[in-house]
C-alpha positions in Angstrom: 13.7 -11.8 44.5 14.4 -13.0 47.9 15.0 -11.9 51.7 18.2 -13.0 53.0 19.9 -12.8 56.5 22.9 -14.3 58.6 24.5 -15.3 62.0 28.7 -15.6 62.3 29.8 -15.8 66.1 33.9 -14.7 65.6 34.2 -17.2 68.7 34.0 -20.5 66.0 33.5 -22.7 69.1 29.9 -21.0 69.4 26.8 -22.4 67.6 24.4 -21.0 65.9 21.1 -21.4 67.4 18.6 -22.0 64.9 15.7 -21.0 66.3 17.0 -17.6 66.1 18.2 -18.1 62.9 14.7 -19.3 61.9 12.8 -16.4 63.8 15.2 -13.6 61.4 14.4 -15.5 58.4 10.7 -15.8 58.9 10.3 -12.0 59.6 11.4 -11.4 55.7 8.8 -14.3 54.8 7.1 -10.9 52.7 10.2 -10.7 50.1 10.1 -14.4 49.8 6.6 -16.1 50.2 7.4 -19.7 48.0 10.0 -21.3 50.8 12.8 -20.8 53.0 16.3 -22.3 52.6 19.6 -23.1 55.1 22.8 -23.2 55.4 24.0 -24.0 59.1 27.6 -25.0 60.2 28.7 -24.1 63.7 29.6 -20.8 64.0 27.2 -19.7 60.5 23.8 -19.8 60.0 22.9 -18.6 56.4 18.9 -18.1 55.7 16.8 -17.5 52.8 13.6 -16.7 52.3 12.8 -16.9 48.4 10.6 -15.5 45.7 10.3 -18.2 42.5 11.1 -16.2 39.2 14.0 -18.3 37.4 14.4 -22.5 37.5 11.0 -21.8 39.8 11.2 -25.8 40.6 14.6 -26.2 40.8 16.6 -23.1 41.8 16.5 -23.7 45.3 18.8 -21.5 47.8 21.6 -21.8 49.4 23.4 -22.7 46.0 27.1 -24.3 46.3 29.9 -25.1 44.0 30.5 -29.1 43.3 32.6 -30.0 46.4 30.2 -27.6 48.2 32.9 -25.4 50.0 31.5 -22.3 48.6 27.8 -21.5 49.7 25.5 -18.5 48.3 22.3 -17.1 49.5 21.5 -13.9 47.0 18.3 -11.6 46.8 18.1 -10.1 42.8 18.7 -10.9 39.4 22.0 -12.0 37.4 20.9 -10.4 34.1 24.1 -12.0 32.4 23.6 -15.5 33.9 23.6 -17.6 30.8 26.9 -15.8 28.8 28.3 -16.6 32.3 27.2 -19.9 32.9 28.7 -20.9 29.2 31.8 -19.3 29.7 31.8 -21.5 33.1 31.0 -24.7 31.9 33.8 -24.2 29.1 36.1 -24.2 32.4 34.7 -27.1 33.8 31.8 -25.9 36.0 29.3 -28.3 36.5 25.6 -26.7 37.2 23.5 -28.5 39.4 20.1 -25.8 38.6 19.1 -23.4 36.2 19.1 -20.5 38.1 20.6 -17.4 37.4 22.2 -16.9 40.9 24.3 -20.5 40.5 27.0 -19.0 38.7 27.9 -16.6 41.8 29.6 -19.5 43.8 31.4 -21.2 40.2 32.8 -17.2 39.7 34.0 -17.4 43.4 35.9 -20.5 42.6 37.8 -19.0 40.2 38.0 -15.2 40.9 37.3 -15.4 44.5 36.2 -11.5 45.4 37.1 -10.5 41.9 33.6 -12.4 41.0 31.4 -9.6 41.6 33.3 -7.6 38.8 31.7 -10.1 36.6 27.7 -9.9 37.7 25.3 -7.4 35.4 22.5 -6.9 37.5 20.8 -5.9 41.2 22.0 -8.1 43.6 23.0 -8.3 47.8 24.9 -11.4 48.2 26.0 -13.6 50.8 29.2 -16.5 50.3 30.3 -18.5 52.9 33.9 -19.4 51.7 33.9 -23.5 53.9 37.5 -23.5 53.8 38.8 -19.8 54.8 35.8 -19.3 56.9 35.1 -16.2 55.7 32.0 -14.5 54.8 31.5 -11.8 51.7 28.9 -9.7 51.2 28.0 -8.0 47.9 25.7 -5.0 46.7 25.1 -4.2 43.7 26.8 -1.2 41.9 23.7 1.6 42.1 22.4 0.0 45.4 19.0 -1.3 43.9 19.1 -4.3 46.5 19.6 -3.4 50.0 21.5 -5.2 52.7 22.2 -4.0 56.1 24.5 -5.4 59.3 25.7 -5.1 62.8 28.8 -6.5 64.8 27.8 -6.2 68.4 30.2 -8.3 71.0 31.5 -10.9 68.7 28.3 -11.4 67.2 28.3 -10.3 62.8 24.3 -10.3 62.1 22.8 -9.5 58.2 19.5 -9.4 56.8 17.7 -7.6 53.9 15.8 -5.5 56.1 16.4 -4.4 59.9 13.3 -5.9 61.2 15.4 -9.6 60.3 18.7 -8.1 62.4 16.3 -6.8 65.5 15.4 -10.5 66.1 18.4 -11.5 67.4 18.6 -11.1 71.3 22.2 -9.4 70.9 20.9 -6.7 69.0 21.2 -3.1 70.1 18.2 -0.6 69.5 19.9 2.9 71.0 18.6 5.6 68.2 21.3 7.2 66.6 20.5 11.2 67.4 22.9 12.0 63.7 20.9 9.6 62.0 17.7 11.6 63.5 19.3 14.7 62.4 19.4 13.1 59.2 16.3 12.2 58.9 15.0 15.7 59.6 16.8 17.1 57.0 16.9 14.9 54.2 13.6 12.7 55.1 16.0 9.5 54.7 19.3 8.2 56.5 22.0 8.3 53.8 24.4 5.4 54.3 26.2 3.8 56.3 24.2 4.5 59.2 20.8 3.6 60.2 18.2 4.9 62.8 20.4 2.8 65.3 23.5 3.1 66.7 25.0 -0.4 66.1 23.7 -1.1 62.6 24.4 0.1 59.3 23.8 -0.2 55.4 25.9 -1.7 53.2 26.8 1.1 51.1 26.6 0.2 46.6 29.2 -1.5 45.0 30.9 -2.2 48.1 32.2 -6.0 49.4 32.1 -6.5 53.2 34.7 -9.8 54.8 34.1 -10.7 57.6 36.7 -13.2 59.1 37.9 -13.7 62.0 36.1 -10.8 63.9 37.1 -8.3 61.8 34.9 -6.5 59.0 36.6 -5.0 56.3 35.0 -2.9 53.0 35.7 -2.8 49.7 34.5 -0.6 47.0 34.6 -2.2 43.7 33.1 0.1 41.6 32.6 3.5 40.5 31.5 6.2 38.3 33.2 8.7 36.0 31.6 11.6 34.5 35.1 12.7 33.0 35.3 10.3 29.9 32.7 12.2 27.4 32.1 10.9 24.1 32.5 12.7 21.5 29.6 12.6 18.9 27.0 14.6 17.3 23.9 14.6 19.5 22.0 12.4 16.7 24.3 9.6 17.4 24.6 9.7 20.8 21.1 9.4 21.2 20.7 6.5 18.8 23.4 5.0 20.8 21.3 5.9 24.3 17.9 4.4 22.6 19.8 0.9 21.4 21.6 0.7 24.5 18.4 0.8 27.0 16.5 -1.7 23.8 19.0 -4.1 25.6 18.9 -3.4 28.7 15.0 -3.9 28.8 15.6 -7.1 26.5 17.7 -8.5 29.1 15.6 -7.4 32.1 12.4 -9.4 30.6 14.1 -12.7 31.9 11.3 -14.6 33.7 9.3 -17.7 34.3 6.3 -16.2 35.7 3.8 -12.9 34.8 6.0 -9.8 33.9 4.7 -6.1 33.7 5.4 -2.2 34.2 4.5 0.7 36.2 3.4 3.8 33.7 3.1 6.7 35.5 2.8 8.5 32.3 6.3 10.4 32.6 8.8 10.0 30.3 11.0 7.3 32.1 8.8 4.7 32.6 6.9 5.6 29.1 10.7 4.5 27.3 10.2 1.4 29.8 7.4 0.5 28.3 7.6 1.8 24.3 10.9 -0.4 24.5 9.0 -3.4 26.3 6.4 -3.5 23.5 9.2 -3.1 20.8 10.8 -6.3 22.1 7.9 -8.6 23.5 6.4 -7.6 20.3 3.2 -8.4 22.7 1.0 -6.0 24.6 2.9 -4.9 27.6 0.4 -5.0 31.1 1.1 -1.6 32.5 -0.1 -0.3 35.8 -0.9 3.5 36.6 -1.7 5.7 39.7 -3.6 8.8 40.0 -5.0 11.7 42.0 -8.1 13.7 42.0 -5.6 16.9 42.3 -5.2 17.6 38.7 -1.8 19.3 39.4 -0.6 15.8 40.8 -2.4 13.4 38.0 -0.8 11.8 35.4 -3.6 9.5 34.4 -4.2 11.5 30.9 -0.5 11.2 29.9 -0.2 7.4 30.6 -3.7 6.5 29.2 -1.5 8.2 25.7 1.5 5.6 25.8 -0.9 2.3 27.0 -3.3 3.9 23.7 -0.3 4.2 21.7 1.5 0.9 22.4 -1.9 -1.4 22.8 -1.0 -2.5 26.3 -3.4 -4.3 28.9 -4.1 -1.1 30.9 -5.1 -0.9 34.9 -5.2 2.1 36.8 -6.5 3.2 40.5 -7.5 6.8 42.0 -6.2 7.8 45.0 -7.7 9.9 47.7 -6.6 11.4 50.8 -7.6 8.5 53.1 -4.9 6.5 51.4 -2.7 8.1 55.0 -4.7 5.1 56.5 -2.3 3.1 55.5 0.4 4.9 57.0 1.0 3.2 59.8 1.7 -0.2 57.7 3.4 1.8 55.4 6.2 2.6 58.7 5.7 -0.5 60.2 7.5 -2.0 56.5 9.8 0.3 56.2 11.9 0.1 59.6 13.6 3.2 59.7 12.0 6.7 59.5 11.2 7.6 56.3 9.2 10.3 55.1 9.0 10.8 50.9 5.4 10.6 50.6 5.4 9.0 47.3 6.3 5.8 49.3 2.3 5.8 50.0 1.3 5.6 45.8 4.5 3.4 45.2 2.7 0.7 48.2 -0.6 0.4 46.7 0.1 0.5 42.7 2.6 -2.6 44.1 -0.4 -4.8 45.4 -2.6 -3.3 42.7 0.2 -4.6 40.2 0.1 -8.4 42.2 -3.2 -9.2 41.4 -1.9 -9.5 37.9 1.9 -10.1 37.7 4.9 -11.3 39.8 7.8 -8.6 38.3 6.8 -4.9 37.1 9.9 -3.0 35.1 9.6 0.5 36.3 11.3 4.0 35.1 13.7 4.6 38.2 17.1 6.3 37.6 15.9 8.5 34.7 15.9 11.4 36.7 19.3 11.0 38.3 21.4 10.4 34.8 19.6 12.9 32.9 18.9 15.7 34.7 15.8 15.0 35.5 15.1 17.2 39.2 14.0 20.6 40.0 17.0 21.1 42.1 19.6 20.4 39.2 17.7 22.8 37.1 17.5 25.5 39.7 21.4 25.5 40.0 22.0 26.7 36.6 19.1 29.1 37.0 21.8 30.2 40.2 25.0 29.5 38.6 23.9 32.2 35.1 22.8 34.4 37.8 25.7 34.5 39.1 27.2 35.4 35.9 25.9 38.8 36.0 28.7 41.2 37.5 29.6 40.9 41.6 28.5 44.7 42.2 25.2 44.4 40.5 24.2 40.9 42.4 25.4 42.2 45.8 23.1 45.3 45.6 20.2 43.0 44.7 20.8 41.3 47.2 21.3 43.4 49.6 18.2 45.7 48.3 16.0 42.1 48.6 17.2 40.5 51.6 18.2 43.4 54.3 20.9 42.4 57.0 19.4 39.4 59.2 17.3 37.3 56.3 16.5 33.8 57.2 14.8 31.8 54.5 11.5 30.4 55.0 8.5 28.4 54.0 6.1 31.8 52.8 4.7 31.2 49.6 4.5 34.4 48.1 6.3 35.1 44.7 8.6 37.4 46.7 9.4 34.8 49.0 10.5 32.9 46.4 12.8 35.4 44.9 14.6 36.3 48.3 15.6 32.5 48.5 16.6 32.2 45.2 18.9 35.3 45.6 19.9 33.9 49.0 20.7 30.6 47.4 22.9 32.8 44.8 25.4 33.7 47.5 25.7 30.2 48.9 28.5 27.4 48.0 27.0 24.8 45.7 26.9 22.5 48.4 25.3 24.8 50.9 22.9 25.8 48.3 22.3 22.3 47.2 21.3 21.5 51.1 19.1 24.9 51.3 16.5 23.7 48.6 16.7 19.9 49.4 16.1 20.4 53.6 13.0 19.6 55.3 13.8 20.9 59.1 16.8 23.6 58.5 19.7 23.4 61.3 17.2 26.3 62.9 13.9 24.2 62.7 15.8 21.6 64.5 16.9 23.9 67.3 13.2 25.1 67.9 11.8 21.7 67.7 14.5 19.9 69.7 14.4 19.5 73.6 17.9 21.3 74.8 18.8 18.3 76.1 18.2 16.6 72.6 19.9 19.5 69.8 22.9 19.3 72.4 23.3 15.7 71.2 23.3 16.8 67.5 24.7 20.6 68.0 28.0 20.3 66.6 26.9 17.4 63.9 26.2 18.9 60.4 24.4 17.1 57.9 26.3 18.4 55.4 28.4 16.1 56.3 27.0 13.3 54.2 27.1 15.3 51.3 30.4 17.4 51.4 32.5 14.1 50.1 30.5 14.4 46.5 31.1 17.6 46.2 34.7 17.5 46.7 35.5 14.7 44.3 36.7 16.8 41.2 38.7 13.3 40.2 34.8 12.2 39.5 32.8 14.8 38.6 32.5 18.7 37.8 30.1 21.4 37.7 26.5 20.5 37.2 27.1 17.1 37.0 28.2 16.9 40.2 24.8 17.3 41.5 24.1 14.2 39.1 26.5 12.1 40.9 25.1 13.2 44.3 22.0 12.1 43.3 23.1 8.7 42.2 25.5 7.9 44.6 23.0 8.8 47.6 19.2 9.8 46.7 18.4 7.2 44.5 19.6 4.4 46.8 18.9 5.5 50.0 15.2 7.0 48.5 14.3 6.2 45.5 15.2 2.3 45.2 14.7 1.8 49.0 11.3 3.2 48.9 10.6 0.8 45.5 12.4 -2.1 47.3 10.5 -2.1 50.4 6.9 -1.1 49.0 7.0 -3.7 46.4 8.1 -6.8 48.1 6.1 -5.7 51.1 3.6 -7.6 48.2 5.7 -10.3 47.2 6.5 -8.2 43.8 9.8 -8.1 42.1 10.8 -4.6 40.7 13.4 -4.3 37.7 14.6 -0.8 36.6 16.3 -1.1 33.1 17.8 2.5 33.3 20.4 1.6 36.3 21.7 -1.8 34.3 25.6 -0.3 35.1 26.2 -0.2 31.4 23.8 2.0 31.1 24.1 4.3 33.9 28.3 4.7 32.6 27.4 5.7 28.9 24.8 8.2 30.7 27.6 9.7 32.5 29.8 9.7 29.3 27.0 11.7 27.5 27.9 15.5 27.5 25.9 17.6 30.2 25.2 20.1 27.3 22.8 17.1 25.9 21.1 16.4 28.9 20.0 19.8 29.7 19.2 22.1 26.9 18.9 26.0 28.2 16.4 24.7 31.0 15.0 21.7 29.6 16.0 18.3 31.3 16.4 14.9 30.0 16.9 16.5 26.2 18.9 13.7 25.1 16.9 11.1 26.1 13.7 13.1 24.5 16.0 12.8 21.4 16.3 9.3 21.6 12.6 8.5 22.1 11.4 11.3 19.7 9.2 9.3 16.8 8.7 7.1 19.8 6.5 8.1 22.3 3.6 10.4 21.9 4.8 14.0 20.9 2.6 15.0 24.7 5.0 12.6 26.6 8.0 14.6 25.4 6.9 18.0 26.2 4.9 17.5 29.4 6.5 18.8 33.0 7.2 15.9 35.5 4.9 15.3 38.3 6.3 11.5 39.0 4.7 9.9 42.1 4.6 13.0 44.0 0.6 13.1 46.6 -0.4 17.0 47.3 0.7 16.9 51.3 0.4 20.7 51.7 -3.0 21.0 50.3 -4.5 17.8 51.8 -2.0 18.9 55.4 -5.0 22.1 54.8 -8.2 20.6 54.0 -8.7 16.7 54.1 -6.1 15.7 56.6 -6.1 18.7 58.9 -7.7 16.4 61.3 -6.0 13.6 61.1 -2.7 15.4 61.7 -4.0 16.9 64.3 -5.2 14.0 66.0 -2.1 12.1 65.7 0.0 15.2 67.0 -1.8 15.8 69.9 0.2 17.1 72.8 -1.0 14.4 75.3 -0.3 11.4 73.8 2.8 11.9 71.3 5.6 9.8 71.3 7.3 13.3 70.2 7.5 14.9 73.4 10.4 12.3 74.5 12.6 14.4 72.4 10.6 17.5 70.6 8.7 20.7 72.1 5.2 20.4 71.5 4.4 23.9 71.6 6.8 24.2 68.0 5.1 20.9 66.4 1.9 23.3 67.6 3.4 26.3 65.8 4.3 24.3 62.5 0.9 22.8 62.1 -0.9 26.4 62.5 1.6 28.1 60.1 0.6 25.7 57.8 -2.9 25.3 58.3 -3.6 29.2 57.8 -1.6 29.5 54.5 1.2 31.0 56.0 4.1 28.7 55.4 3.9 25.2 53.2 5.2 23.0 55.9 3.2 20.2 54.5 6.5 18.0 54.0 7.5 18.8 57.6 4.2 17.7 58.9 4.4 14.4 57.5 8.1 13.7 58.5 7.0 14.3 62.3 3.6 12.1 61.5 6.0 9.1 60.1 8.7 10.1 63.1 5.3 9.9 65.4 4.5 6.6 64.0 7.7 5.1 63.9 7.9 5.7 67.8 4.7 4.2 68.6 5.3 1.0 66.6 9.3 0.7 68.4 9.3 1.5 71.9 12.9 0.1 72.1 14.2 2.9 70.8 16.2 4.7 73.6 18.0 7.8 74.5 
């Protein structure tokens, strides 16, 4: 695992000024503590900063091929790197390291940007192509590794994080007012765009050339949830169960201490029953709890380390873990406001005492089903099976003429929305349940002169394009390829990415190897979710497996209790940081509505306890980056 970054002046009679170079490189020092590497020819500047886990004495970055007019800088893992390398030194290759990122620039040789087709694993990629003067980025298929870039006047800059890209003097920082709309609704920036303006995200399984001032994209990949197989639920979960046996197998490659998150859920309890099936060793697994029994898993994981004999560690977390908060946003770069970034950071530098690469159960949710949200669609979509005349009068009976939803958190409350979500499109209803700040929260907490920026942007925007690819998917599953294609890489992995290697600690996830992720969407929807219950195929496949408990249990994941802790224990705290006289807010939100949102909350009113933590990271965020402009 590394930090990468770049310099490529489209005027080739410029030079790139190291110092710079060194300055972007040294700020991802965190993702790669063991040494730093070079590439610099004129009008380039590669830079590396890498973590040791394959040919730790030897595999030394850049890599190039033998005449060295191909040079590679990568951050991940080539989990095929050896039935690559053979199939390349049959050809003639001639490998000057072990390492598993060497056969990139040999496959570039020979298939130019064809050679990405060929990696199985997590991956962002930089070539420098000597003779065409070229440069190709890579990300891998599911987006596990992240890379980001900006073309400002002639200048093409790249880096792992955004922190690398803000180091070079030409570097815009105007905030992007969409991208803060975003934020406010979904608690991330879906790709492409950032928090600013001029940069963006490389989105997954997509090559970027630059040459000759120009940037052009290329996706290389995607996903089909069309082809279904067609066999008896028995076999397809045998098939599920061998399939992830490999893709653990192969995701154990290492030269240094290896372990596994448990959260005591059933993704990352397969991660580790299959660990232990293959090591054949005990497995050191690493868990994170709460003293909110609602939110602790503890009892559940302490089953699968008991069951499996692994070396077991585990830490309680309280609500003065927010202390770290401001850390937490400093690492992150962007706004970014799922709370279960917070556990994810300290189980990481829990896990580093011990190891150098966890394996961890991300993606589960995504291919089988695994959300509330998916769930609560088919609770909408049967409703809406019951004839037009009958729903419209319940309707109309339960939510009078002007209904808004809300927050209120009686059981009535919740009924009105769910009958108000029934007479929404999928996407629309989709957006309801998953939005933090509604298009109407925005307008009360935006300064005129700020919603006027965003008035005619909709944020449905970013989703609309899944839903309207029937050539992909249909129905339910549609919601599973939203999920994939946007949550999980602009959440779920970013928030892994970030908090692990903000220790130094490599993170695998076994359930996106691509193989894995296209049988998942071959597997029939009807096996996934069963009436109401989620991941029922891959409960099949683990059934015998893991603890009879793990199967059965509701999922909590990583989740901390914000709108209880938003009442009691961090009441203060929020306050504190919100106060009207010395918030970075009030440069774009009315203080009297953050006022409003905090007292709804705080007398039991509304649960706005996810709200109050997006404006606390926004708060944060604008402390920590006063170049952020209007």
């Amino acid at each position: 695992m590394c930090g990468i970054c770049g310099i490529v002046y489209s005027d080739s009679s410029k030079t790139v000024d190291t110092t710079i170079l060194s300055r972007m490189n040294d700020s991802l020092r965190h993702r790669g503590p063991d040494e730093a590497g070079y590439f610099v020819k004129g009008n380039i500047g590669l830079g590396i900063r890498r973590l040791s886990i394959i040919d730790v004495e030897g595999g030394h970055q850049p890599l190039y091929n033998e005449d060295r007019t191909v040079c590679a800088i990568c951050n991940g893992e080539i989990y095929n790197h050896d039935e690559l390398r053979r199939d390349l030194e049959k050809r003639g290759h001639r490998f000057s390291t072990r390492s598993d990122a060497e056969v990139i620039v040999h496959l570039y040789e020979d298939l130019e940007d064809g050679f990405v087709q060929r990696l199985r694993g997590m991956f962002a990629i930089a070539i420098w192509d000597v003779r065409e003067e070229r440069l190709v980025l890579a990300r891998d298929r599911i987006g596990i590794k992240p890379l980001y870039y900006s073309e400002q006047d002639g200048v093409f800059l790249f880096a792992s994080e955004p922190k690398a890209i803000l180091k070079h003097p030409a570097a815009e920082r105007e905030l992007s007012f969409e991208a803060l709309s975003d934020y406010l609704t979904y608690l991330y920036i879906p790709a492409p765009e950032t928090i600013y303006e001029r940069m963006r995200k490389l989105p997954p399984a997509h090559l970027l050339i630059y040459s000759g001032g120009t940037i052009s994209l290329t996706q290389y990949w995607e996903l089909d949830y069309r082809k279904k197989v067609d066999v008896p639920e028995e076999e397809c979960g045998e098939r599920l169960r061998d399939l992830l046996r490999r893709s653990v197998k192969s995701h154990l490659m290492s030269e240094v201490p290896l372990g596994a998150f448990l959260s005591g859920g059933m993704d990352s309890s397969t991660i580790v029953a299959l660990m232990s099936e293959v090591t054949g060793e005990p497995v050191k697994t690493f868990s994170v709890g709460f003293d909110v029994v609602d939110f602790n898993e503890l009892r559940y994981a302490k089953l699968v380390a008991e069951r499996f004999g692994t070396e077991h560690h585990e830490i309680h977390l309280k609500a003065d873990i927010v202390d770290l908060l401001p850390k937490i946003v400093k690492q992150l770069d962007e706004p970014f406001a799922d709370s279960s970034a917070i556990p994810t950071y300290l189980i990481s530098e829990f896990a580093k005492r011990k190891v150098t690469v966890c394996l961890a159960g991300d993606g589960g949710d995504e291919l089988f089903a695994g959300y509330d949200w998916t769930r609560r669609q088919k609770f909408v979509d049967d409703f809406n099976k019951i004839p037009r005349h009958a729903r419209e009068g319940l309707r109309k009976v339960l939510l009078g003429a002007h209904y808004s939803p809300d927050r209120k958190t009686k059981l009535l409350d919740k009924v009105k929305r769910f009958a108000f979500d029934a007479g929404l499109s999928p996407e629309q209803s989709f957006l309801r349940r998953k939005t933090c700040f509604s298009k109407e929260l925005q307008h009360g907490l935006m300064k005129p002169d700020v919603f006027a920026r965003i008035e005619r942007y909709e944020s449905i925007s970013k989703i609309l394009p899944f839903f309207e690819r029937d050539d992909i998917a249909q129905g339910l599953e549609k919601l599973l390829y939203l999920d994939t294609k946007l949550y999980l890489p602009d959440d779920g992995l970013c928030k892994v990415d970030r908090m692990s290697m903000a220790h130094s600690l490599e993170v695998r996830v076994p359930f996106l190897d691509h193989e894995v992720v296209e049988f998942a969407a071959s597997i029939p929807f009807a096996y996934k979710m069963k009436g109401f219950v989620s991941k029922h195929i891959l409960k099949k496949a683990m059934k015998g497996v893991l603890p009879p408990q793990i199967l059965g249990q509701r999922k909590l994941g990583f989740t901390i209790p914000l709108n209880s802790w938003f009442r009691r224990e961090l009441r203060g705290y929020s306050s504190a940081l919100l106060a009207r006289n010395q918030c970075e807010l009030n440069r774009y939100f009315n203080s009297q509505f953050v006022d409003w949102i905090r007292e709804e909350h705080s007398e039991g009113r509304q649960d706005f306890g996810p709200q109050i933590f997006a404006l606390l990271v926004l708060e944060l965020w604008l402390r920590d980056t006063k170049e952020a402009v209007r």
